[in-house]
N, C-alpha and C positions, 0 to 999 in steps of 0.2 A: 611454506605453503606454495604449490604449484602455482602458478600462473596461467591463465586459458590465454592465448593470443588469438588477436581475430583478425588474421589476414585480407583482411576487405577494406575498401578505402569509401572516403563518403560519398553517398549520392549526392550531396548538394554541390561536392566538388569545392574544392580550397580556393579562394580567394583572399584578399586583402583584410576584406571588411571581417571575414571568420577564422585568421590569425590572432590569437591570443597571443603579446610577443611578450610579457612579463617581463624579464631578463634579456630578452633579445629587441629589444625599442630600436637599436641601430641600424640590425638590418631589416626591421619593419618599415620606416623611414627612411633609407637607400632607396628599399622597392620600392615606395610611394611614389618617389620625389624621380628617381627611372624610367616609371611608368607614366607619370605625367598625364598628359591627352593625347587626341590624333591630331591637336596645332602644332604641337611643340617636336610631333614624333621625326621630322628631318633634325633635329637639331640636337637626340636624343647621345648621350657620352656612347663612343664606342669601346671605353677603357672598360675591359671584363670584370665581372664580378663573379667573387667563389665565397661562399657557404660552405662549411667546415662544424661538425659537429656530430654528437652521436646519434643512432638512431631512435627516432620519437622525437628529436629537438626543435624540429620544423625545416627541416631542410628541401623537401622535398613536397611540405606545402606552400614553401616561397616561389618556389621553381613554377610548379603550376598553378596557383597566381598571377604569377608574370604571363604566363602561357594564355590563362585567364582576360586576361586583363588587354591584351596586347592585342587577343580574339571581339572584344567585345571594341574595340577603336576601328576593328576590320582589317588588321594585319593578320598576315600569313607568318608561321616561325617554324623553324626545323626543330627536331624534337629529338632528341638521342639520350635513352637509359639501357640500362644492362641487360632490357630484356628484346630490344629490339636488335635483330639479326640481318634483318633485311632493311639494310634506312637507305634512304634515298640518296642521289647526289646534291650537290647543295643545290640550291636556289638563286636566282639573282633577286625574285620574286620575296624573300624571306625580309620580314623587319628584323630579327636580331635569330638566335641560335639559344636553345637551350639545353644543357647535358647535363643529367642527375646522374649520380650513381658510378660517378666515373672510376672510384676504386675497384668496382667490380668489372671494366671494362674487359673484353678477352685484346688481343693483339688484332683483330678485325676491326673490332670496336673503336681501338686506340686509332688505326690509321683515318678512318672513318672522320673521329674527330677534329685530328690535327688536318685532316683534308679542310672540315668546314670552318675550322678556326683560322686557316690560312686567306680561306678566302673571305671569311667576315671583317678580318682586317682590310686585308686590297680593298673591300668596297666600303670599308667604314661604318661598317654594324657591329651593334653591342653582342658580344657573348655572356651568356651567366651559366654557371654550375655549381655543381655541389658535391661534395664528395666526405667520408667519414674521418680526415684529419688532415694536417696543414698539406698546402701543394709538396711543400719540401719530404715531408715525407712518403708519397705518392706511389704506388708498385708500379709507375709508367715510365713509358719512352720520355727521356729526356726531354725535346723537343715541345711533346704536349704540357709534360710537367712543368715548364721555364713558366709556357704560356699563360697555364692556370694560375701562375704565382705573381705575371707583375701587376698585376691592378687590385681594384677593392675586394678586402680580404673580412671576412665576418664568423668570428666561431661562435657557434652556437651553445647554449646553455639547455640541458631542460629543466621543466616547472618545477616548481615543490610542488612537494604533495598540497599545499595550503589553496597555492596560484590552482593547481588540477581540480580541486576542489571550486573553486570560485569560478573556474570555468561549466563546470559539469553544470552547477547550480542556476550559474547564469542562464547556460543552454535550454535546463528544465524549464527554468518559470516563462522564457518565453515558449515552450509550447503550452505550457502552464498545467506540467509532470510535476507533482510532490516529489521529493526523493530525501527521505527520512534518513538520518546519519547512518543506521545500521546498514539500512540498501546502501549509501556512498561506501561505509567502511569495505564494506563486502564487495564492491567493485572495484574497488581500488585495491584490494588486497587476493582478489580470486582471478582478476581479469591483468591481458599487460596495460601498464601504465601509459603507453602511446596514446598520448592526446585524440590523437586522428582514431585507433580503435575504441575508443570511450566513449566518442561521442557516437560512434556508429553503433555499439551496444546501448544508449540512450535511445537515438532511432528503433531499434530493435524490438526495443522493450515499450515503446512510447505505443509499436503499432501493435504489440500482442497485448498490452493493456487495454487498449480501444478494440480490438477484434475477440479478447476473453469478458472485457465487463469488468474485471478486477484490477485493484490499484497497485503499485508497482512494490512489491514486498520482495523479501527474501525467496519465499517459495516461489512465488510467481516466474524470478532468475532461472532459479531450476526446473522448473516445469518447461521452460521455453527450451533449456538446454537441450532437455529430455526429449523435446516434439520437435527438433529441427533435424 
C-alpha cells in the first residue's frame, strides 16, 4: 500500500522534552547532559558529537533541540543543512556549530563546514552533526570526514510500530483526541511512518476535527486529504 509522506515539520518545533528516544536513550541523554544550562555553558565538552542513522530515527530532531535548547540559555549557534547555500562565515559570537544532513553536503557545503569545524576547535566549541551512516563511510572530503569521526558517535534506531503507537497515543490524550485503532492502523499504514510526519498529521486532523465538529474517523482522514 502506498505511503502519503508529509513533508512538513512540526510547528511546536523538536525539543528535548518532545523526543520520544525508545531505543535511542543514549543519545537522548548525551544531548541532556551537553546541553546542561547557561552555568555550565563555559565549561561545555568541545569533543563533537555525530548522530548516524536512518531517516525518521530522530536525527535531525536532536540537532534542532540542541539548536533549541542552546536558544533558550541565550546562545547564538551557526547552523549548516543541505539546504542552506548561502551560510555565513563563522562566528567567534557562536556557543557551538551545528550541521545536519552532511551526507547530502555539495563540495560548497563541505568547504563551508570544514571552514567552521577548524575554527570551533581553535576556540574550543562543541560541534554536533548528523548524517545518514557511519563517518567512515561518508561521500566527503577527507579532512571533514576524519573530523566528524573522532568524538561521540551515536546510531540511531527507529521505533517499532508498538513505541509509534505509544507515541501517537500518548500525543492524542494530551490534547485529549480519541484515536480509535482503525484511525491509528490507517495512519500508520497509509501515511510515512516518520515520527515527526505523524505527529504533524495528528495536529492536522486535531484542527479539522475542532473546525468540522466531527470526531477523528477514517472518513474524516480523507475528507481533509480531499479539502487541502
Amino acid at each position: 500500500m502506498k505511503q502519503i509522506a508529509l513533508d512538513i515539520g512540526l510547528s511546536t518545533g523538536p525539543t528535548v522534552a518532545n523526543f520520544f528516544a525508545g531505543p535511542n536513550a543514549a543519545a537522548l541523554q548525551h544531548l541532556t547532559l551537553w546541553l546542561g544550562d547557561k552555568a555550565n555553558a563555559a565549561t561545555r565538552s568541545p569533543v563533537p558529537t555525530y548522530f548516524w542513522g536512518p531517516s525518521g530515527s530522530g536525527k535531525s530532531h536532536l540537532l534542532k533541540a540542541a539548536r533549541e535548547g542552546l536558544r533558550e540559555q541565550g546562545a547564538r549557534v551557526g547552523w549548516l543543512d543541505a539546504s542552506v547555500h548561502e551560510a555565513p562565515e563563522y562566528s567567534e559570537g557562536w556557543a557551538a556549530i551545528l550541521m545536519d544532513d552532511v551526507h547530502l553536503y555539495t563540495a560548497a557545503q563541505q568547504q563551508m563546514a570544514f571552514n567552521w569545524f577548524v575554527h570551533a576547535q581553535t576556540l574550543q566549541r562543541p560541534v554536533m552533526a548528523a548524517g545518514d551512516t557511519v563517518p567512515a563511510e561518508l561521500q566527503l572530503r577527507d579532512d571533514l570526514r576524519t573530523r566528524l569521526g573522532w568524538g561521540h558517535i551515536f546510531g540511531l534506531q527507529l521505533l517499532t510500530e508498538p513505541e509509534r503507537r505509544a507515541v501517537l497515543r500518548q500525543a492524542a490524550d494530551a490534547r485529549g483526541v480519541f484515536l480509535g485503532d482503525e484511525v491509528m492502523d490507517f495512519m500508520l499504514t497509509r501515511f510515512s511512518r516518520d515520527l515527526g510526519s505523524l505527529m504533524e498529521l495528528l495536529e492536522l486532523l486535531d484542527g479539522y476535527s475542532l473546525q468540522t465538529k466531527r470526531a477523528i474517523t477514517i472518513p474524516l482522514i480523507k475528507s481533509m486529504l480531499e479539502n487541502q
